[in-house]
C-alpha positions in Angstrom: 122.2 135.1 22.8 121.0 134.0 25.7 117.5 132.8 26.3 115.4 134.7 29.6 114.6 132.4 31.9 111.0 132.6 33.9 111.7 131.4 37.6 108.7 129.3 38.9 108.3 129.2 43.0 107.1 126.4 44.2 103.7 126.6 45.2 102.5 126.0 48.8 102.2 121.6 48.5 106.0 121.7 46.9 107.3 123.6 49.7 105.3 121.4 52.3 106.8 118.8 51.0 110.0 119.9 50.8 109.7 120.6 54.4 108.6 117.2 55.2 111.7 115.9 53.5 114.1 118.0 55.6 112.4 116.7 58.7 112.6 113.4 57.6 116.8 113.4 56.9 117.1 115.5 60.4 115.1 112.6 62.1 117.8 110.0 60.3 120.9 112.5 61.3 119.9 112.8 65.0 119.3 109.4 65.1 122.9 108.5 63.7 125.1 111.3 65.7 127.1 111.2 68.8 125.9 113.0 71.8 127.4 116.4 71.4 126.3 116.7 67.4 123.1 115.2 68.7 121.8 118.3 70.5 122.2 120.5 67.8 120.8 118.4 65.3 117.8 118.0 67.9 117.6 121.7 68.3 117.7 122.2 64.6 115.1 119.5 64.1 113.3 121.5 66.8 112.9 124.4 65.0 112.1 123.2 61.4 109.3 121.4 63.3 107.8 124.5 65.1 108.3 126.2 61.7 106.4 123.7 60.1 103.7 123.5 61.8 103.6 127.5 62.3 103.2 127.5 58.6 100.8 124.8 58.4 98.3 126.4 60.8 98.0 129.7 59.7 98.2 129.3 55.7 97.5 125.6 54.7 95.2 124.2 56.8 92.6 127.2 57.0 92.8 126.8 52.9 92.4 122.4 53.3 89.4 123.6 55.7 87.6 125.5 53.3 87.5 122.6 50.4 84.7 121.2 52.6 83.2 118.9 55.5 86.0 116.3 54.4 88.7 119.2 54.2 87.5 120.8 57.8 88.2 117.0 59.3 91.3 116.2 57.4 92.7 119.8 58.9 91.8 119.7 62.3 93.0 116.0 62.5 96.4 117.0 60.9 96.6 120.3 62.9 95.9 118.5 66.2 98.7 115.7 65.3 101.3 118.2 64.3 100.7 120.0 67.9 101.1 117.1 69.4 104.0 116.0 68.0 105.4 119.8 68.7 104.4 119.5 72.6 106.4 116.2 72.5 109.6 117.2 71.1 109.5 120.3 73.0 109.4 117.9 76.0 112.1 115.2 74.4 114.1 118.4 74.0 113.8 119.2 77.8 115.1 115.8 78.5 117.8 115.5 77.1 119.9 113.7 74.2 122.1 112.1 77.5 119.0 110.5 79.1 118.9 107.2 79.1 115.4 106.9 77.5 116.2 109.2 74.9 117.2 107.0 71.4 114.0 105.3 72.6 111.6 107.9 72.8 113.4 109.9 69.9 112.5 106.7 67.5 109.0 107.0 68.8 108.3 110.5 68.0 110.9 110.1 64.3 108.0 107.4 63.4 104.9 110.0 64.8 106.7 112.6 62.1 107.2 110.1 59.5 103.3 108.6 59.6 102.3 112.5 60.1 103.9 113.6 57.1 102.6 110.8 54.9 99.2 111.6 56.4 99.2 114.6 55.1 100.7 113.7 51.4 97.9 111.2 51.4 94.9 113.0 52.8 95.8 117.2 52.5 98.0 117.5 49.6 95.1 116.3 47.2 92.7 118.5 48.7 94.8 121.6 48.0 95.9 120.5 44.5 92.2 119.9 43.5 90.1 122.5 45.3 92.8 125.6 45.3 93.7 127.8 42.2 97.1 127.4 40.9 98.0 130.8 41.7 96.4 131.0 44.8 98.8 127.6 46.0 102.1 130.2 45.0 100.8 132.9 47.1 100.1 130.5 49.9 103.9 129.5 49.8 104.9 132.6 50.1 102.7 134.0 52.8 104.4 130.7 54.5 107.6 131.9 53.9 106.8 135.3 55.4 105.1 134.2 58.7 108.3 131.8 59.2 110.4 134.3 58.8 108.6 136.7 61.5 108.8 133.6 63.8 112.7 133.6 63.1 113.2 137.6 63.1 110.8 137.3 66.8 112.9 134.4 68.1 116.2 136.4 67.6 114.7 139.7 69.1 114.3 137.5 72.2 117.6 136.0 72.2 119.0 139.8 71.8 
């Protein structure tokens, strides 16, 4: 007999995390790839950053915000950083992988997404685990998941 198996999402901070990984090993592929591989690697890159942050705007930071004075900081810091480094990957992206200054800036902005991330392990992550019901972090992963998932059923009604 077999035994049932419950199946546990992963609540909001795993799937942040998880995120930040996947950013992290498409920062080290674009770095390593040849100019045509690079492109699409910086366009997929691209997107899992706008995702990201699309995420992080409208579900975790209001929730890091409402922990407190501390919380309202640590989010509008991390929420200001994370459009930043959107704006400038939007702009690397309008450059070019064959400019001459890309590898250069591209290492720049792969370090802003690296210290970003950890940033927000260190400082936001806590504040969630500590100050947000359980359950509450599960639904907050999957109203994530839902407003990505507009963003990438909008982006292909545009493309249509």
């Amino acid at each position: 007999m077999q035994s049932f198996k419950i199946v546990v999402s992963p609540d909001i901070v795993d799937a942040l995390r998880r995120e930040h990984e996947q950013i992290r090993q498409l920062c080290v592929d674009v770095r390593g790839s040849e100019r045509g591989r690079k492109k699409y690697l910086l366009a997929k890159l691209q997107q899992a950053v706008h995702l990201h942050q699309l995420g992080e705007t409208t579900v975790a930071h209001p929730a890091v915000r409402n922990t407190g004075p501390r919380g309202d900081a640590v989010a509008l810091g991390s929420q200001v950083k994370g459009a930043q480094i959107d704006r400038s990957l939007t702009e690397l992206a309008r450059l070019g992988v064959e400019h001459p200054d890309f590898d250069t800036r591209f290492a720049s902005l792969s370090d802003a997404l690296r210290d970003h991330a950890a940033e927000q392990e260190r400082d936001e992550f806590p504040l969630l685990r500590s100050h947000v019901p359980a359950d509450r972090l599960h639904m907050m992963a999957s109203a994530m998941r839902d407003v990505q998932i507009m963003a990438l059923d909008g982006e292909a009604a545009l493309t249509l």
